[in-house]
Structure formats: C-alpha cells, structure tokens
N, C-alpha and C positions, 0 to 999 in steps of 0.2 A: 834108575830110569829117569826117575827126573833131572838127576844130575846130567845125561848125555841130551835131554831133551836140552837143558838153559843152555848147553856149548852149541848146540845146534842153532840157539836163538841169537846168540853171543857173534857166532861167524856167519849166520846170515845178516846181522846186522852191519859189522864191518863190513860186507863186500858188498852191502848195496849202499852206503855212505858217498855221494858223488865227492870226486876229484877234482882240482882244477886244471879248465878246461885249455890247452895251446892253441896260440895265437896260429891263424892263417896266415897268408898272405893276401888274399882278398881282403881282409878286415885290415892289414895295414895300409893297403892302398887306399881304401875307402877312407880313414881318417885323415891319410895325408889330402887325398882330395878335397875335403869338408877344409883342411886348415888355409887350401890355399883361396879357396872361396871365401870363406873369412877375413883374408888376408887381400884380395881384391874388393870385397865390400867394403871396408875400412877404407882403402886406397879411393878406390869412387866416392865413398860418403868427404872423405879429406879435401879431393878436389872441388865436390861441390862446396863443402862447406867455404872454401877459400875462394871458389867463384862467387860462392854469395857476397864474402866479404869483399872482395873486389866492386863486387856490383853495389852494394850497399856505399863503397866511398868514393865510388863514379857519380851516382845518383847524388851523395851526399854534397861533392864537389859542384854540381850542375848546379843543384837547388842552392849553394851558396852565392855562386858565376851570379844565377838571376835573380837573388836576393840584391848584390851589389849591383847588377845591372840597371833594376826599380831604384835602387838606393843612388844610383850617378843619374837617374831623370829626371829624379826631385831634387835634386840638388840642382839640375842645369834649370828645371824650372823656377825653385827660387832665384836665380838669376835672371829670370826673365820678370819677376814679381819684382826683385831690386830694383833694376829696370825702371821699369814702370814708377814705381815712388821716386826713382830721383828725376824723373821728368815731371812728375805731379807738382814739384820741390819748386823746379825752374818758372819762372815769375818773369825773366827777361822779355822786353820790346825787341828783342832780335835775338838771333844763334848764330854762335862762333866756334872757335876753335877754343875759345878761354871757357866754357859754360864745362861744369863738370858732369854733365852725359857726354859731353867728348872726351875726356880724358880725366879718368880720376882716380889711381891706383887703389888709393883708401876705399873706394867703394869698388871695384869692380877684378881687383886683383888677389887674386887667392885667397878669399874670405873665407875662411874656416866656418862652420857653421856646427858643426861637432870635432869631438877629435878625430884629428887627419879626413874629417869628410869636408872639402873644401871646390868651393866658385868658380871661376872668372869671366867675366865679360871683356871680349877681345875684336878689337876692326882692325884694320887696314895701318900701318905705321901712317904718322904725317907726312905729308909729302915735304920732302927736306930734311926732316929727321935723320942727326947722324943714327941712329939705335936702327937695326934693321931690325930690332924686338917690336911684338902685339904691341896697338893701341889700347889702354884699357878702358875704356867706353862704348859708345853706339856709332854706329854706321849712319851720317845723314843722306839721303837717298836724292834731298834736292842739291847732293854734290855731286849727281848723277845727271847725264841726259835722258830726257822722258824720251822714249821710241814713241809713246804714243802721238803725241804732239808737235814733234820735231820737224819741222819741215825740210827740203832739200838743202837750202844752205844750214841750217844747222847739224844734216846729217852728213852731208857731205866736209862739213866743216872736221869730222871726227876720223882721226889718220886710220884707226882700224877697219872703217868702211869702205869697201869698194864700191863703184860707181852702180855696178847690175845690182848690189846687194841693196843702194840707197831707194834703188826703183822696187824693191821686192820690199821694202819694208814699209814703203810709202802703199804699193798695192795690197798688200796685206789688213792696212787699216783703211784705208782712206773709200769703204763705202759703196764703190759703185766696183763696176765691171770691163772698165779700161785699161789695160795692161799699159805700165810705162814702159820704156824701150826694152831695157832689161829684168823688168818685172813678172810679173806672172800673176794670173787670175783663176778664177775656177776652175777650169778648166785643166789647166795644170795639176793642178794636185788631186784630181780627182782623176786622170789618166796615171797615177804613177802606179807602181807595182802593189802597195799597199795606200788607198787612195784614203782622202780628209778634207774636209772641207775646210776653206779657208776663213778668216775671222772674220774681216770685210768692217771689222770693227774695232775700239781700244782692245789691246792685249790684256790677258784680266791676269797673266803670271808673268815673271820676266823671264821664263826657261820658255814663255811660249814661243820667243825667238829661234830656237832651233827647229818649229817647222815652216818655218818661213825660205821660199828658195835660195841655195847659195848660202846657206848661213848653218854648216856644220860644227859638232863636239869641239874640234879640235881648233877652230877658228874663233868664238863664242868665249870659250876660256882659256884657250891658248896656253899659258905655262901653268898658271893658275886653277888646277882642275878641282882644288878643296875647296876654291871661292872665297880663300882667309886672308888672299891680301900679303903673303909673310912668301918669305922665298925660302921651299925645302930644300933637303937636300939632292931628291926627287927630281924637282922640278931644276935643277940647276946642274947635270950630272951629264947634262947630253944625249944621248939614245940608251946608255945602259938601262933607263928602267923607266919606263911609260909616264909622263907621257914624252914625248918629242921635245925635247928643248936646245937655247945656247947655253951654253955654261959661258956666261958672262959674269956673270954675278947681279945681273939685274931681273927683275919679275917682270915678264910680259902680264899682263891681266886681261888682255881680252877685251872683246866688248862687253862681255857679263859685269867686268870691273869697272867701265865706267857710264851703263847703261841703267838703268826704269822703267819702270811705266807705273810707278804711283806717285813720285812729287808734286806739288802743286802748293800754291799761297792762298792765304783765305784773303778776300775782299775787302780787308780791313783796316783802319790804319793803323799804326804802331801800339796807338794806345787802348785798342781793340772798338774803334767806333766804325759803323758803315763808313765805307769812303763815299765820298761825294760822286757821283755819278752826273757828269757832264751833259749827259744827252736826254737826263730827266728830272732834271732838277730845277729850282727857278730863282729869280733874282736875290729872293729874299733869303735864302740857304745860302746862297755864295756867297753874301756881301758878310753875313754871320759868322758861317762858316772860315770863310778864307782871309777875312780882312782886307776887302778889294773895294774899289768903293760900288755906288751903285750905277751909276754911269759901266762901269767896265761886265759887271755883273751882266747889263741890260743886253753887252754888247755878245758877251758870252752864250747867253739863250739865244739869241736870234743865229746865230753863226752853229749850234750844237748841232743842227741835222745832218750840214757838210763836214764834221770833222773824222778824220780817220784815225788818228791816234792824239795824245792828248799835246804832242809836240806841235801839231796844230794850231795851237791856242798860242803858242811865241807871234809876238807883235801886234798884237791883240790890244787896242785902247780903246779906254773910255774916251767920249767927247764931252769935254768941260766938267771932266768926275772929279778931277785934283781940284778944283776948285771951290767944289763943294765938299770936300774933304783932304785936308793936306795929308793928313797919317795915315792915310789906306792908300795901296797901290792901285795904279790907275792904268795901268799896262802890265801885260806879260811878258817878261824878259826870260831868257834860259836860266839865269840863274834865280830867278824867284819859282823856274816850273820846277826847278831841282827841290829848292827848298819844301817844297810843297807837293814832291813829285808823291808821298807815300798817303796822299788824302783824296789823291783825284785819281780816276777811272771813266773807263767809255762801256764799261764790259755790266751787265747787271749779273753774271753770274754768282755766285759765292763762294766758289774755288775756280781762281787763275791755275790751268794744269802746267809744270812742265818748268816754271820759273828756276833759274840756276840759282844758289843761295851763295853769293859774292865770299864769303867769308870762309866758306868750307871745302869750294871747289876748287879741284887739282887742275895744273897747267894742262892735263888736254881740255877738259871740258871747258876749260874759258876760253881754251882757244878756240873754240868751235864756234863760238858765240861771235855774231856778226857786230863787227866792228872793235875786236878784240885781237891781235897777232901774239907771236907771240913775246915779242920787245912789251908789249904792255901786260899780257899775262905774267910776266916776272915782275915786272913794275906795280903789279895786284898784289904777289905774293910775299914780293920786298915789303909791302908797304902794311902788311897786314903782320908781320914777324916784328917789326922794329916798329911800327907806329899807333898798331894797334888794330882792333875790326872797323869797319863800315858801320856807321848807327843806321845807316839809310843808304837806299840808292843815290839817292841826290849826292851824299857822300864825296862818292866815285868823282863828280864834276869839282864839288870845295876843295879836294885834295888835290885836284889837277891827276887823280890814276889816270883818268879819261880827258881826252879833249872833249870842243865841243861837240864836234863832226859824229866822236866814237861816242859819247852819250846819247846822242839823238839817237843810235842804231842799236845800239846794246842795251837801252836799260829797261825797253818791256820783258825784255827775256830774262831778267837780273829780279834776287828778291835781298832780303835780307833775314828771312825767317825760315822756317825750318820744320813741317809739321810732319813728317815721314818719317822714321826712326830703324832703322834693321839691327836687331840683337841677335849677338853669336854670342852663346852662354854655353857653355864647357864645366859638366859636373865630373868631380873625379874620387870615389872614395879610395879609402887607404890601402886598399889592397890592387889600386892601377888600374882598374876597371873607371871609365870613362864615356862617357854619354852626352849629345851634342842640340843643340834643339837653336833653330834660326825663325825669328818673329819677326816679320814686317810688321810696325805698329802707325798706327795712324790717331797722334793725340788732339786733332783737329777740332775734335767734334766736343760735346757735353762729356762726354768718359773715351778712354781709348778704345781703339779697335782693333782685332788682329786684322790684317788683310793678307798672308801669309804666313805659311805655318810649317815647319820642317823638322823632325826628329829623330837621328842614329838611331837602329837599333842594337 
C-alpha cells in the first residue's frame, strides 16, 4: 500500500515539473522592436554627441577669432603709444620729411612685440617716391588744406574742387545765412528727404565733408576708399570691383587725401617764444626784440593801427635812427621781413588755423597756395630732395624757391612746423587676424590730444 501510494507521489510529481516554455512570435517581434529602438537611441545620442563636438570647436574657434581679434587692437594700439614717444623724442624748431615720425622703418615697421605678434605705422608713400610701398611713419595734416579756413582762392586753387562745391563749402562754415551762387544754406538741407542741419561753423571731423552739398562717397575719396594713400589692387582694376576707377596705375585720393580741418601753427617763434605782435607791442620790445634801432621801432608803433599784414611794414624807416645806432636796422626791407618773418605777427591769437607746412606738402596743395604754380611747386619739391628742408618761411625768399612778388602772396599761408599728426597703426597677430585704429593727434598743447579716433572691428 505504501509502496503504490510513493508511485503515485513519484508520477505526480514528474507530471507537474514545468517544461520549457516556446518561443512565440509576438515575443520575437517585440524584441526585435526593443533592439531597433536601441539601435536608434544610440544613432541620436551619436549625432548629438558629434553636434556637441561640433559646436563645442565652433564656439572654441570664435572665442579664439576674438581672443586674436582683442590681441591685434592692442597691438595697433601700441602703435599708436609708439607714436606718441617718438614725437615726445622730436625737439626740432621745424618738421620735415627728414624727422623720424615721417619715416622711420626701425620704429614703425613691423615691430614684433611678441612672437609673430607684430606693429606697423603706415601713411601715404612720398610724393616722388620710386617705392609705390607704405610710408612708415605719421601723416602730417598741415600737408593738408584746412576746409575750415580756406578761403575761395585757396579752395578753388585745389583741381578736385568744383566751382558749386567751393560755394557749398565756403556756406557750410562761413556763419551766417547767405547762400553763395552755388552754395546752399539751411534751408537746403533741412528740405531734403532726410533733413540736417547745417554747421554754419568750423567742421569738428573731416568725414563731415560728406554732408556738405555736391560733395559725395565717390568724389571725397575717389579711388582711395581705405584712405591709406597705397594703390590696391581694387582700386586699380577698373569696374571689376568697387569702387569705380582708371586702371592707370596711378592713385586718385580724393579730396579726403588732400583735405583738414585740424592744421594750424602755434604763435610762436622757432625757438618757442611769443612772437612779437606788431599792433600791441611798444618801442621798447622791438628795438630788444628785433635789433632795429629806436628811430625805426618809434616809427613802427605809430604806423601799427593801419597795417593789414605784416608785409606792410617793407619801406618802413627810421628818421635819423642809423645814426644814432649804425649796427641796428633802420629800415624794413623784404629781405630782412624774411629773415625775421618767423618773430613778427599782426594776429594775438595762439593758433594761426590752416598754415601749409612748406616741407611736407604734395604738389597740389602748394599748388593751391596763392602765389605758388605749378613751375614753382616742383622748384619747392626739387629743392627740398637735393638741397634740403626750409628752416623758415623766410627760407623760401634766401633760396630764390619764391620770388619777391610769390613771397609777399604765399607766405602767411606757409608754416614751417607741424603740430597735427594722423596715425594709421595696423596690429597683426600670428595667426593673420588684423586690427586697424586711425588717431588724429594734436601735440600742440602741455601733453597730446586725440582729436580723432577710429577703430576696425
């Protein structure tokens, strides 16, 4: 009995032992489902991950771009701090074309200041210069015509200007509300489609020229549209590629290239003393001063209310002053107002605006200068290549550049100094990223001044 009961317990226990179970086909679908999901996560996380990386050495690249691009702006601006110390440097009674802020490679040409992070200060080639390459130095501004100051024959003297535009520049500063023939006054620019009021006074930028009537983009800078003086390829290619030009092989500049409105001469004379002032001064200053004697002194004060320029003062004698002194001059002749031209004034201001500086200015702007052609403008620029600078206006008469006639007309508009400076400093670090920063500097005063300020981004 017991023995049939444990077979009874024996085969009920095999037959309830589960089996293993077969695979459906629902359960194969559903894993292949899971693996292709799998198999798409993986694919999307992959993409992402490699757009991250993408983006990560996009961002990485940028933030380098504007590393070097900070890194080429102090670099252009240490060249504008160069700058400034080699003028500090300069000690000369006159500016030339020999002073080394006009040209000085050693200082202004590709100064490295780290590895491959490197400088330069760049103007306008010399005029005459075989090298069509950069000047490496500053831009003197009283080698420019001042717009501000210019009167009609000096503006009209300048081949880029036309006659309506000479009338529109003149109304522009000149103060009141008379429109010259081809000029325009308020009125004008306050009827146009987007209207502005005119200056009616000095121009305080030299871009302000472009809203002046008559005086557009393309006329203002002509070939010249980077204002660097240097002939691209650009500019020299014809219409292929903006702006408009001849393919000569020569650089139009515009009026931008030979225009101002900041030059001007301080009051002083060479050796930095007030200049004598003609129309307030008295016997006893002149005869000191000038080594005249006092007869001619006495004669000079009485005669100072009627004078209009200082060319006035030629034929000018004392009565019975040589006799009372033989070594002192006793008359004014043109060649002693030469000699003495840089001591005497009629003006009490303390900047003459607008003076050309003899020594740096290009054949148009001296040509423009009354009493100047152009047979004497090369006879300037001969004379300043092979013989040397001008120490002085007066100069111009000892060397015969100028007759009498052109001295008498030319040389209040003539300086021999130079107190305006334009720096074009070009930073470049090693990896070609480049940065540009343009300073008008004004070292006139007790320390420099910017008076303009311009920088790439």
């Amino acid at each position: 009995m017991s023995t049939r009961f444990g077979l009874r317990l024996h085969r009920s226990a095999v037959h309830s032992t589960p089996g293993p179970k077969r695979s459906t086909g629902r359960d194969s679908r559903r894993r292949g489902a899971v693996l292709i999901v799998v198999m798409w996560v993986l694919v999307i996380l992959g993409m992402l991950l490699l757009g991250l990386n993408r983006q990560v050495q996009a961002s990485s690249a940028r933030s380098q771009a504007q590393l070097d691009a900070v890194r080429a702006h102090w670099l252009a601006r240490a060249g504008v701090e160069r700058a400034l110390a080699v003028l500090a440097d300069d000690v000369s009674n006159y500016d030339s074309q020999t002073d080394l802020w006009y040209d000085d490679p050693f200082s202004f040409d590709d100064v490295e200041l780290a590895d491959g992070f490197v400088v330069r200060v760049v103007s306008p080639p010399q005029e005459g210069s075989p090298d069509d390459g950069p000047r490496f130095g500053l831009d003197d501004e009283a080698s420019r015509m001042n717009l501000n100051t210019a009167d009609r024959a000096l503006l009209s003297g300048m081949t880029d200007v036309r006659p309506e535009q000479v009338d529109a520049l003149i109304d522009w500063v000149d103060g009141n509300e008379e429109a010259e023939p081809g000029g325009a006054e308020r009125g004008y620019y306050q009827r146009l489609s987007f209207p502005y009021e005119i200056r009616n006074g000095p121009m305080r930028t030299h871009r302000e020229a472009l809203l002046v009537k008559g005086i557009d983009r393309a006329e203002f800078f002509a070939e010249d549209v980077d204002t660097d003086g240097l002939l691209d390829r650009r500019e020299n290619d014809g219409d292929e590629t903006w702006p408009p030009d001849s393919p000569d092989g020569r650089l139009e500049r515009g009026l931008a290239g030979i225009s101002t409105v900041y030059s001007y001469e301080l009051n002083k004379t060479l050796s930095g003393e007030d200049r004598v002032n003609v129309k307030e001064t008295d016997a006893d200053t002149l005869t000191s001063r000038l080594g005249i004697t006092r007869a001619l002194a006495d004669r000079i004060v009485e005669q100072a209310g009627q004078l209009n320029s200082v060319f006035d003062l030629v034929g000018v004698r004392g009565e019975g002053g040589q006799e009372e002194d033989e070594d002192s001059t006793n008359e004014v002749t043109l060649e002693w107002l030469a000699e003495h031209f840089e001591e005497l004034t009629l003006e009490s201001d303390q900047r003459l605006m607008g003076r050309v500086n003899v020594n740096t200015a290009g054949r148009e702007v001296l040509e423009a200068v009354p009493g100047i052609d152009a047979k004497t403008a090369d006879s300037i620029l001969n004379q300043r290549s092979t013989s040397g600078s001008f120490l002085s206006v007066g100069d111009l008469l000892k060397t015969k550049a100028l007759t009498e006639d052109q001295f008498r007309e030319a040389a209040n508009f003539l300086t021999v100094r130079s107190n305006v400076l334009r720096v074009r400093s070009i930073g470049r670090t090693p990896s070609g990223v480049s940065r540009s920063i343009v300073a008008v500097v004004d070292r006139g005063g007790a320390s420099p001044t910017i008076l303009y300020w311009w920088q790439s981004e």
